[in-house]
MIKOL-866697 format. One record per residue (C-alpha): residue in three letters; z, y, x. Coordinates in nm, 3 decimals. Each point is the difference from the previous one (the first is absolute). Layout:
koldren	z	y	x
ALA	Z	Y	X
...
% end
This chain:
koldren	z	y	x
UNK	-4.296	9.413	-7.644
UNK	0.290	0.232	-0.136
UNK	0.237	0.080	0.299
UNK	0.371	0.080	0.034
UNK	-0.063	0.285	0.219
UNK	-0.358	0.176	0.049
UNK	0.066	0.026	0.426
UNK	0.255	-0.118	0.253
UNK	0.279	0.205	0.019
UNK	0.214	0.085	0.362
UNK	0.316	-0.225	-0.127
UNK	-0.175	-0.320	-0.095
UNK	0.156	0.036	-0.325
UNK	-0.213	0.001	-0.312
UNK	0.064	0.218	-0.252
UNK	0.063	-0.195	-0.321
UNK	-0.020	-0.083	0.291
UNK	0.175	-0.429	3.434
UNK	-0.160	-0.024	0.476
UNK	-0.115	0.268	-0.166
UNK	-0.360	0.013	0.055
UNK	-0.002	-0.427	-0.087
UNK	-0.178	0.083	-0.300
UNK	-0.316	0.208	0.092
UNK	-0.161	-0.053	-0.311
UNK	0.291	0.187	-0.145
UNK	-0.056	0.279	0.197
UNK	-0.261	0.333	-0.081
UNK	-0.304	-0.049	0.251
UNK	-0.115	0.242	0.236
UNK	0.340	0.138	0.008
UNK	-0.033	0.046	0.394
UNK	-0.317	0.161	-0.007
UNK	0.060	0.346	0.140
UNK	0.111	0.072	0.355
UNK	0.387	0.035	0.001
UNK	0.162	0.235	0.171
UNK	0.363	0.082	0.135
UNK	0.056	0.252	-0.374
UNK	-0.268	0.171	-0.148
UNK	-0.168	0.284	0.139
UNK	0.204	0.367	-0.002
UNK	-0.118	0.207	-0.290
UNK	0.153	0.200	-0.260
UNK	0.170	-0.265	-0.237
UNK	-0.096	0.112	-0.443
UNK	0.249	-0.068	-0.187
UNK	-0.196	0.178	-0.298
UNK	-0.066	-0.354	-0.163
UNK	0.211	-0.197	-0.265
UNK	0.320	-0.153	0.163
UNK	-0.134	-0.416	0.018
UNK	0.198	-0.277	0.083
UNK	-0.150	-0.211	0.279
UNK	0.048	-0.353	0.194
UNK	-0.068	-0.015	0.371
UNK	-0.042	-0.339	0.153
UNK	0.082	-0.049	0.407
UNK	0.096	-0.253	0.221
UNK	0.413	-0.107	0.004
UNK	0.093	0.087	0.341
UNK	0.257	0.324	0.085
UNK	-0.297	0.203	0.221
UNK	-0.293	-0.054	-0.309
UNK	0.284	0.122	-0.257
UNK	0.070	0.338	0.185
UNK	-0.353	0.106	0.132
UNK	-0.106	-0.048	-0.395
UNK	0.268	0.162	-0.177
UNK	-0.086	0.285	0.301
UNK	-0.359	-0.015	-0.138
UNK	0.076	0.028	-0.355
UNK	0.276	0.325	0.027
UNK	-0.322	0.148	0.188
UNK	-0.253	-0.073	-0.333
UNK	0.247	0.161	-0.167
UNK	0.176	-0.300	-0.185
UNK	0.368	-0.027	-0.011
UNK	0.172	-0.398	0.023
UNK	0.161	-0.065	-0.335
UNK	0.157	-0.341	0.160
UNK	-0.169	-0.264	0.263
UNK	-0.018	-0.369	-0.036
UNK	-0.004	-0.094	0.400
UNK	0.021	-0.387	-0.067
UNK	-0.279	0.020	-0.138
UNK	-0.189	0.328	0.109
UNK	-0.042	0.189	-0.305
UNK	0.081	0.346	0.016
UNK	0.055	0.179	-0.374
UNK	-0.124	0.409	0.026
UNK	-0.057	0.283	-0.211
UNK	-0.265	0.256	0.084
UNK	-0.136	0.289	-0.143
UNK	-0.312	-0.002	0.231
UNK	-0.328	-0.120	-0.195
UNK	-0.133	-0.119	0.348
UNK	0.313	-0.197	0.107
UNK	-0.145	-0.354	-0.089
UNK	-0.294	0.065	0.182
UNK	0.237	0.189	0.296
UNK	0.225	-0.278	0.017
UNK	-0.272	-0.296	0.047
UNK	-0.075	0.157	0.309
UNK	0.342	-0.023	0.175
UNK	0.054	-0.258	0.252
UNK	0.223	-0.258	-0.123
UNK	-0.129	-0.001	-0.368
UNK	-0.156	-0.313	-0.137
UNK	-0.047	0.162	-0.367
UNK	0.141	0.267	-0.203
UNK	-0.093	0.120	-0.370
UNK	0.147	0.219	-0.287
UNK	0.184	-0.188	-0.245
UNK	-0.123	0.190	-0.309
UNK	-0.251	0.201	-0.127
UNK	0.244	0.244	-0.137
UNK	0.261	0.270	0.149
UNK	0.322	-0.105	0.033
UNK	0.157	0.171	-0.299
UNK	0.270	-0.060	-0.279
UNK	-0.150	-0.222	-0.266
UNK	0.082	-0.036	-0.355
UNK	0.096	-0.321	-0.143
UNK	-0.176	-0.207	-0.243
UNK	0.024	-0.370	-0.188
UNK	-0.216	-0.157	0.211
UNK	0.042	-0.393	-0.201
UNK	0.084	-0.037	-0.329
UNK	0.265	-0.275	-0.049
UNK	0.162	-0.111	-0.335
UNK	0.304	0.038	-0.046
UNK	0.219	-0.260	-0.158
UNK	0.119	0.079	-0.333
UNK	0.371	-0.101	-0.123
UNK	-0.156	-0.214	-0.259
UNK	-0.179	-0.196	0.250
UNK	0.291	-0.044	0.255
UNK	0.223	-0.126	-0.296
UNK	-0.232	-0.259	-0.115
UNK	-0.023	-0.136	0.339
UNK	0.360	0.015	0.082
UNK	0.064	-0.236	-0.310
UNK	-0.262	-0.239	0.108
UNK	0.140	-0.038	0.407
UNK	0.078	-0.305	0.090
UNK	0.341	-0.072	0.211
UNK	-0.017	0.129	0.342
UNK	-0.326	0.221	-0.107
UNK	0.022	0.366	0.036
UNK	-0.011	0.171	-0.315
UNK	-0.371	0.127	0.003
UNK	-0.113	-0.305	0.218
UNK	-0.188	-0.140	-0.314
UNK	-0.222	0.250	-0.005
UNK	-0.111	-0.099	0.415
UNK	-0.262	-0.226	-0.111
UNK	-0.101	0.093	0.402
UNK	0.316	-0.208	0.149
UNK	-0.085	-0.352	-0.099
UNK	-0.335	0.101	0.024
UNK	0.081	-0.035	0.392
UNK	0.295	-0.263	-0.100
UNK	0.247	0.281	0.113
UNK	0.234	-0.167	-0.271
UNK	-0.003	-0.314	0.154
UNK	0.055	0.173	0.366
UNK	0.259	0.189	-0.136
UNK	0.252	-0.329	-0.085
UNK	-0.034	-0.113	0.341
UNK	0.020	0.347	0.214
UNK	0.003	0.354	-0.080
UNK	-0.142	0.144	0.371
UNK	0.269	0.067	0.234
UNK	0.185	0.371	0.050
UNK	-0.107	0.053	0.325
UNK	-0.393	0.021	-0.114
UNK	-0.102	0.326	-0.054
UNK	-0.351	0.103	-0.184
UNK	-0.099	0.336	0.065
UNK	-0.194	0.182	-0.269
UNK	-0.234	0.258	0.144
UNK	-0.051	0.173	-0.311
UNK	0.093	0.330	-0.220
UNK	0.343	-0.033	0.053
UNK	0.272	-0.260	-0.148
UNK	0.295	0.089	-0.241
UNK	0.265	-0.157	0.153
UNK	0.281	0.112	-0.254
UNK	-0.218	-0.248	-0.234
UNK	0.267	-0.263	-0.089
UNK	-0.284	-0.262	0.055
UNK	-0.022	0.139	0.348
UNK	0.288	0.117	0.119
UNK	0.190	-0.371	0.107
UNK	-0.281	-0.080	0.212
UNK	-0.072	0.360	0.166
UNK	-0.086	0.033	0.343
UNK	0.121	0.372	0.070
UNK	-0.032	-0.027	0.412
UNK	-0.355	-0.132	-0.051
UNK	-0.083	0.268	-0.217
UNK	-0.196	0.335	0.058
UNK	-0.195	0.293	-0.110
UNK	-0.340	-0.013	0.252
UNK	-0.218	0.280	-0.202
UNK	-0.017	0.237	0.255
UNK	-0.105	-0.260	0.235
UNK	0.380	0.040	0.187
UNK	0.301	-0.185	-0.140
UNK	0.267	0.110	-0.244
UNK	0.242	-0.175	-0.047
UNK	0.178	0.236	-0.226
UNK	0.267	-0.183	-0.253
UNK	-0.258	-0.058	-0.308
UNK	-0.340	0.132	0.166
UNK	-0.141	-0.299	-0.100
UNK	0.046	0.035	-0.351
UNK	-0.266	0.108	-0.229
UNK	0.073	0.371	-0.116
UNK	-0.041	0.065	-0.387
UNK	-0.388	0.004	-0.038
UNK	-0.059	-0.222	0.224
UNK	-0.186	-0.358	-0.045
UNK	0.239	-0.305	-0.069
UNK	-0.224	-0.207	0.175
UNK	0.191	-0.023	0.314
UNK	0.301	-0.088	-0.231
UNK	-0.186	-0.289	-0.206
UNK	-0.089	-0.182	0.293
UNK	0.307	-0.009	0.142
UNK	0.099	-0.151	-0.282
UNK	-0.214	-0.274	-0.029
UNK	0.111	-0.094	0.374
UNK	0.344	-0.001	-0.026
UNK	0.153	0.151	-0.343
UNK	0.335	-0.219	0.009
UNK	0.088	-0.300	-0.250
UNK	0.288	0.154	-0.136
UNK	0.002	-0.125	-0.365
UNK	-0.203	0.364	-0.097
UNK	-0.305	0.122	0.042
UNK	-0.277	-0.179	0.173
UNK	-0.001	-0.250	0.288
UNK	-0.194	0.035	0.309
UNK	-0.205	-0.248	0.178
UNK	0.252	-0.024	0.285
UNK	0.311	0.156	-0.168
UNK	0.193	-0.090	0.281
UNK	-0.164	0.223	0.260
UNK	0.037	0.353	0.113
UNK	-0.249	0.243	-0.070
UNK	-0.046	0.348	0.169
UNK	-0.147	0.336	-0.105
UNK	-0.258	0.106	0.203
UNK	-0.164	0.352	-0.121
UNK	-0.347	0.072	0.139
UNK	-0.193	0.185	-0.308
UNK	0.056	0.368	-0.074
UNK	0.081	0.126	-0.324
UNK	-0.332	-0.048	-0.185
UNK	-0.082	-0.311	0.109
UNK	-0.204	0.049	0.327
UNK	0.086	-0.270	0.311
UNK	-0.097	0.148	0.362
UNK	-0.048	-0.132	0.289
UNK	0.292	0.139	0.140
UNK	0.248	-0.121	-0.215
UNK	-0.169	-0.336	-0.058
UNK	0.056	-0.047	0.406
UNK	0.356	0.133	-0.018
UNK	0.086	-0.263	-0.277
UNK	-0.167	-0.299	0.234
UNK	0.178	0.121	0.297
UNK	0.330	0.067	-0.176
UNK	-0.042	-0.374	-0.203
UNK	-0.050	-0.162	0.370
UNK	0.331	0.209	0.169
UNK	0.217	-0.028	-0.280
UNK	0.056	-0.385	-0.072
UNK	-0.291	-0.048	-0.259
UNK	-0.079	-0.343	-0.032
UNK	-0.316	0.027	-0.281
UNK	-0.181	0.353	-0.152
UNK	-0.197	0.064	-0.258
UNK	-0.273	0.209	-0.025
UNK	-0.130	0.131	-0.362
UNK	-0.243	0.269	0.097
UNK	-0.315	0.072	0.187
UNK	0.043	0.283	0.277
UNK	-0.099	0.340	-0.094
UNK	-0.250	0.190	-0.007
UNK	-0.256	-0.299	0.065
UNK	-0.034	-0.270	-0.258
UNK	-0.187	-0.173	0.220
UNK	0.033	0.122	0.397
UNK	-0.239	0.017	0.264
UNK	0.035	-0.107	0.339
UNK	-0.310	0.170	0.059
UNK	0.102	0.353	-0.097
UNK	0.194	0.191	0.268
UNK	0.256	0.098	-0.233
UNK	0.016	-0.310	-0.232
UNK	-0.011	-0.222	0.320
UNK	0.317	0.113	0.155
UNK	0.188	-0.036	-0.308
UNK	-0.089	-0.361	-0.013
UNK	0.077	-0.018	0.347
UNK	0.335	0.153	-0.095
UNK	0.128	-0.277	-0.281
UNK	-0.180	-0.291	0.189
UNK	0.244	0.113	0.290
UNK	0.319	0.024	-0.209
UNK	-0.062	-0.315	-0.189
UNK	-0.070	-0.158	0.323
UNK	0.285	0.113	0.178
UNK	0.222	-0.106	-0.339
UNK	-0.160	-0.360	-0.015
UNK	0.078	-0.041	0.376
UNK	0.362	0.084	-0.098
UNK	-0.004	-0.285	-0.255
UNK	-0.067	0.185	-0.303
UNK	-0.235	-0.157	-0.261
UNK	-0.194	0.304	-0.178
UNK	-0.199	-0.105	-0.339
UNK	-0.177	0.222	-0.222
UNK	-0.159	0.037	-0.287
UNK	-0.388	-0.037	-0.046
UNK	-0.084	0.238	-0.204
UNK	-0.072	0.085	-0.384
UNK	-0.427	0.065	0.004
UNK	-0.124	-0.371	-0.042
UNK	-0.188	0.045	0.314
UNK	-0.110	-0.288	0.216
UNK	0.082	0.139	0.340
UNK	-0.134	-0.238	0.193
UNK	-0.376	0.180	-0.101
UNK	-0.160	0.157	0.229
UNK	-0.042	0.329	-0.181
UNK	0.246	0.182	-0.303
UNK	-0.058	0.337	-0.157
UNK	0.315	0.221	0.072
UNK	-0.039	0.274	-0.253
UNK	0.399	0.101	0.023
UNK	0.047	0.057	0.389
UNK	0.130	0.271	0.102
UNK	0.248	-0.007	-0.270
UNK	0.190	0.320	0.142
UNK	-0.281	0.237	-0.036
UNK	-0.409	-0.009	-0.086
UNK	-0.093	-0.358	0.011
UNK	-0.305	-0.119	0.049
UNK	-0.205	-0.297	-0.094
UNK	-0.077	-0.226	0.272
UNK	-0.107	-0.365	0.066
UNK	0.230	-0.186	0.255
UNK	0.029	-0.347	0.181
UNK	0.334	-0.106	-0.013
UNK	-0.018	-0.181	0.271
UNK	-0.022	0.354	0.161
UNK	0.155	0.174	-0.247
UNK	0.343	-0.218	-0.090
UNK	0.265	0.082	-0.208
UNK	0.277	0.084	0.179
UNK	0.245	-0.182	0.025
UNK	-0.114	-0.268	-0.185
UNK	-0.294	-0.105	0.196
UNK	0.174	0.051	0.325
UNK	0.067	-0.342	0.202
UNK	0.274	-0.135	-0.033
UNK	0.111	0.115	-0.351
UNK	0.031	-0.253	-0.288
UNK	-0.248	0.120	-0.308
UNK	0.076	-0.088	-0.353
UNK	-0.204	-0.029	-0.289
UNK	0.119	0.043	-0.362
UNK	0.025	-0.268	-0.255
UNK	0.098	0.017	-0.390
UNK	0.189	-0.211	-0.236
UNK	-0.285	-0.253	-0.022
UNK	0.003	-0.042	0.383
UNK	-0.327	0.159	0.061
UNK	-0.139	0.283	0.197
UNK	0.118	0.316	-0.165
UNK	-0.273	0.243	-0.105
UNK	0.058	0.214	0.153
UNK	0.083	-0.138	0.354
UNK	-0.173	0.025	0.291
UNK	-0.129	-0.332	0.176
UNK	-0.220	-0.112	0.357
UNK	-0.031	-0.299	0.159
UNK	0.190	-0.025	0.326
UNK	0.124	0.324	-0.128
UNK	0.304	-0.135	-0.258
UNK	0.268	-0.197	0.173
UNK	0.178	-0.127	-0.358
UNK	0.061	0.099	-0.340
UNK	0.286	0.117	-0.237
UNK	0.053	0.133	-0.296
UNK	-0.103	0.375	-0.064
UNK	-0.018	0.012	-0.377
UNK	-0.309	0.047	-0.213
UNK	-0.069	0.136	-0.361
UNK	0.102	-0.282	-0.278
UNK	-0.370	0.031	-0.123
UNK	-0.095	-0.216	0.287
UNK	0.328	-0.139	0.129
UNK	0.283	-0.099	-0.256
UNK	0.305	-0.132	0.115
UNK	0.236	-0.294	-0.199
UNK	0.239	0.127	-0.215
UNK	0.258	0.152	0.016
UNK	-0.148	0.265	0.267
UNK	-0.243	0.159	-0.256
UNK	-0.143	0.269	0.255
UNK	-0.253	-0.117	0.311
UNK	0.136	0.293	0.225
UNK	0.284	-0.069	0.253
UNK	0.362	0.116	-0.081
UNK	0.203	0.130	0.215
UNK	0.222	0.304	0.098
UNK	-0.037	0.382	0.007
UNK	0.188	0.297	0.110
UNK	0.318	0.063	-0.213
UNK	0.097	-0.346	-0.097
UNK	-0.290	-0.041	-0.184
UNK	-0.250	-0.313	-0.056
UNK	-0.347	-0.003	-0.083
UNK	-0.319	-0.145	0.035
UNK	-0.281	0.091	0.275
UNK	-0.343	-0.216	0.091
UNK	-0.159	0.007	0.314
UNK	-0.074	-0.176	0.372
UNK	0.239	0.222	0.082
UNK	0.259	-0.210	-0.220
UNK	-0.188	-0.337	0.153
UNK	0.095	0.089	0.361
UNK	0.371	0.028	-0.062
UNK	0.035	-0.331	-0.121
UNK	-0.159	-0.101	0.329
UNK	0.226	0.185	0.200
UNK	0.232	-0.181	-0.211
UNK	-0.086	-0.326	0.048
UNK	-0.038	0.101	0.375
UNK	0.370	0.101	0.022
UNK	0.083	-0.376	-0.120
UNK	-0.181	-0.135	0.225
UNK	0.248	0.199	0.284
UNK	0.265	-0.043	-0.155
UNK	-0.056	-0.433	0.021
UNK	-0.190	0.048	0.371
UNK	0.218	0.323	0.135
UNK	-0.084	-0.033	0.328
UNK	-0.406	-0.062	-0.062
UNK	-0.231	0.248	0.104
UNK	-0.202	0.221	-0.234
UNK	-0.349	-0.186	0.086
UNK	0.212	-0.330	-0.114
UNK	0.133	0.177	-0.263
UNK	-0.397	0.048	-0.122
UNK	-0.090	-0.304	0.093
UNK	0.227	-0.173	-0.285
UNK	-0.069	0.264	-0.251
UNK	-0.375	-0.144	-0.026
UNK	0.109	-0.342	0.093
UNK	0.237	-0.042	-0.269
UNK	-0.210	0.209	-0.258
UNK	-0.111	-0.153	-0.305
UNK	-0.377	-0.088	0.085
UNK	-0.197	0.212	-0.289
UNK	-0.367	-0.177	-0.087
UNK	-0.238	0.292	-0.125
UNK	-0.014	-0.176	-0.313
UNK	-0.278	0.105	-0.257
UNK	-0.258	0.293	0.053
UNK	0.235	0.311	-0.061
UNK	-0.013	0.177	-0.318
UNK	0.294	0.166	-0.072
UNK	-0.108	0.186	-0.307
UNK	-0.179	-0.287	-0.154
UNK	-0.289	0.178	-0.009
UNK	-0.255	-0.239	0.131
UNK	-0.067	0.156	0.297
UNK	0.158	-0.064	0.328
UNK	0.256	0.262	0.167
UNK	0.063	-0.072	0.323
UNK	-0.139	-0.315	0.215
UNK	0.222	-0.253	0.145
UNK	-0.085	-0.132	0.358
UNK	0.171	-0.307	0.170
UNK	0.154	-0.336	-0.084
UNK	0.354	-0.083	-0.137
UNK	0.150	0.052	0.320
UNK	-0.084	0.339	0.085
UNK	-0.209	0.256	-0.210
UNK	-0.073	0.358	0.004
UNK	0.194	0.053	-0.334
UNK	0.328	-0.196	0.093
UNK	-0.003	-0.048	0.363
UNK	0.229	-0.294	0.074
UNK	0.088	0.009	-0.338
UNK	0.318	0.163	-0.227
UNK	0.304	0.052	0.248
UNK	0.308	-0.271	-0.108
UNK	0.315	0.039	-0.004
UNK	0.145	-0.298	-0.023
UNK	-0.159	-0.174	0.307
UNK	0.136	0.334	0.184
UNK	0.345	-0.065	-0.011
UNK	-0.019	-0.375	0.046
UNK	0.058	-0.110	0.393
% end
């Protein structure tokens, strides 16, 4: 089968396309193996190694806090910034033996390097290809918009895909909604964006500490658009220009968590959650997997504590009535097998092949509990290609976009991709789960905005109760090939392509 992208990239964009301990299974095993003591044992600290970033995971309480940030000045790491809701302490260290140093403290329930890879400046690089939108293209459209359609909104063959159209007559999400996009940074100058920009719920979280900077969450020149794009597709306004959103009405926030070229750390990824959960956020969205680890292991020392990390931050987020959803992923896995052959991880340095359960080994944060996990769909309404799938893995399905060799959409959209906006005041066209989850988070807004005072488990609740029930429908062959792609398990009602079934928007803003 021809594919749109050869692996899974970190955005889940293709190129052309919290109790904090509840969950145990969420947590790396044999964490608590080694005899803890008050701070580790005197000894001359090195600090000959590369300088790492690390998370170090402790109890809440005042006395645990101090005796471990004791212990980890004395193993030689310095506290970049400390999450003491939700014990997790951010360091950098130049001592190759602090992980191991650390571990040992009294206090610690797990603590691992965020990255294979010193902490150094990185150069930039086009890490999805999007197409733009040519004049041409935006002129045709603009003559064929219908009254009180946006000028590009013909081309959104995605919107009544989800009967966003229809939604969008009765209610356009209420103001006081805000969507946080945990991304690569949002143009907010964008005249798309800009009536609906959240500035006091935005932030730059790279270093794993806040900035909150005027702009810092703004893509710099080089940088992906992706953040951008899938703000749009939330909550680019209906102004009469441009494109429409799914919940145009809403507020949407920039929430910067990847560095320059593209990587997302731990760090920052918990900074974002944390920030999202303190700062008014009613709905994120998360396009990405965590870096380094395609897949992370609970088992690992290291890898453990960083899924420890995000399962405590989206925890602590959800318990403040946030509803995070994110995006499957772009490697037509079934990751509900028990084994998958990671041949990318880690992605920041020498990877190496390896064979993982997910189970074990999730995706983070999309396998975490809790978080709502979208699959992709096309013009055609069917899996995307490319997208990622699992029974009782998927909670529902949206569009994503998929090549018009497999997926053509009704004229007069001519181009299977999603449109939406980019740095600049630009428009253009990108394909990915990463561009299904944000019409999720979209619909998921609506939902608040008709039931403001529901809770983010009810919130859930209706997204796959009022989802468009998705049968698996004929052996899958995308390519017409003859041979079958991907395997569909399940009934009508739930399945591990579509979940629930496609998100609507429609039933969302009805009461």
């Amino acid at each position: 089968m021809a594919h749109l992208a050869s692996r899974r990239t970190r955005l889940l964009t293709l190129p052309v396309g919290l109790a904090l301990t509840a969950s145990l299974g969420f947590l790396p095993t044999g964490a608590a193996a080694a005899a803890p003591s008050d701070e580790p044992a005197a000894a001359a600290v090195r600090t000959d190694g590369p300088e790492l970033s690390y998370v170090v995971n402790t109890r809440t309480d005042h006395g645990t806090l101090k005796r471990v940030r004791k212990a980890i000045s004395a193993a030689g790491g310095t506290v970049v910034t400390s999450y003491d809701k939700i014990g997790v302490v951010v360091v950098h260290s130049q001592n190759p033996d602090f992980g191991t140093t650390i571990r040992k403290a009294r206090g610690v329930r797990s603590a691992g390097a965020t990255r294979t890879s010193p902490i150094v400046p990185q150069a930039t690089k086009d890490i999805g290809v999007q197409q733009p939108l040519t004049a041409a293209e935006a002129r045709t459209a603009s003559k064929g918009a219908a009254a009180g359609q946006d000028a590009l909104e013909p081309l959104q063959w995605d919107l009544p895909a989800i009967k966003a159209d229809k939604a969008h007559k009765k209610s356009l999400g209420s103001s006081k909604v805000t969507v946080g996009v945990i991304d690569t940074g949002v143009d907010d100058t964008h005249p798309d964006l800009a009536p609906n920009f959240d500035r006091k719920a935005s932030v730059n979280c790279v270093s794993g500490a806040p900035d909150t900077t005027d702009g810092a969450w703004r893509p710099t020149a080089g940088e992906s658009p992706h953040g951008t794009h899938v703000a749009g597709t939330i909550a680019a306004a209906k102004n009469g220009t441009g494109v429409t959103g799914v919940a145009p009405g809403v507020k949407v926030s920039g929430i910067k968590v990847s560095t320059s070229d593209g990587y997302f750390y731990t760090e920052a990824v918990v900074c974002g959650f944390v920030w999202a959960a303190e700062h008014g956020v009613d709905v994120t969205n998360s396009s990405y997997y965590t870096d380094p680890w395609q897949f992370t292991c609970k088992d690992d020392p290291d890898q453990g504590a960083l899924v420890e990390a995000v399962t405590r931050a989206t925890r602590y987020a959800e318990g403040k009535g946030v509803v995070n959803v994110a995006a499957a992923g772009n490697s037509e896995e079934d990751l509900a097998v028990d084994a998958i052959e990671d041949t990318t991880s880690p992605n920041d340095g020498t990877t190496v092949t390896r064979t993982v359960d997910p189970s074990v080994c999730p995706d983070i944060p999309t396998m975490l509990p809790g978080v709502v996990t979208v699959s992709a769909t096309g013009a055609k309404n069917l899996k995307s290609s490319y997208s990622n799938y699992g029974l009782g893995v998927i909670d529902v399905a949206a569009p994503g976009g998929d090549s018009t060799a497999y997926q053509t959409p009704e004229a007069p959209a001519d181009n299977g991709l999603i449109l939406s906006t980019l740095p600049g005041g630009e428009f253009g066209y990108m394909a990915g789960t990463s561009m299904a989850s944000p019409h999720v988070a979209g619909v998921a807004a609506l939902i608040r905005s008709t039931h403001p005072h529901t809770s983010a488990a009810a919130v859930k609740a209706l997204l796959t109760h009022q989802a468009d029930a998705t049968a698996c429908g004929a052996p899958y062959d995308i390519d017409g090939d003859g041979t079958v792609d991907a395997v569909c398990e399940g009934g009508k009602r739930y399945n591990s392509f579509y979940g629930a079934g496609v998100v609507d928007a429609l039933d969302a803003v009805r009461k």
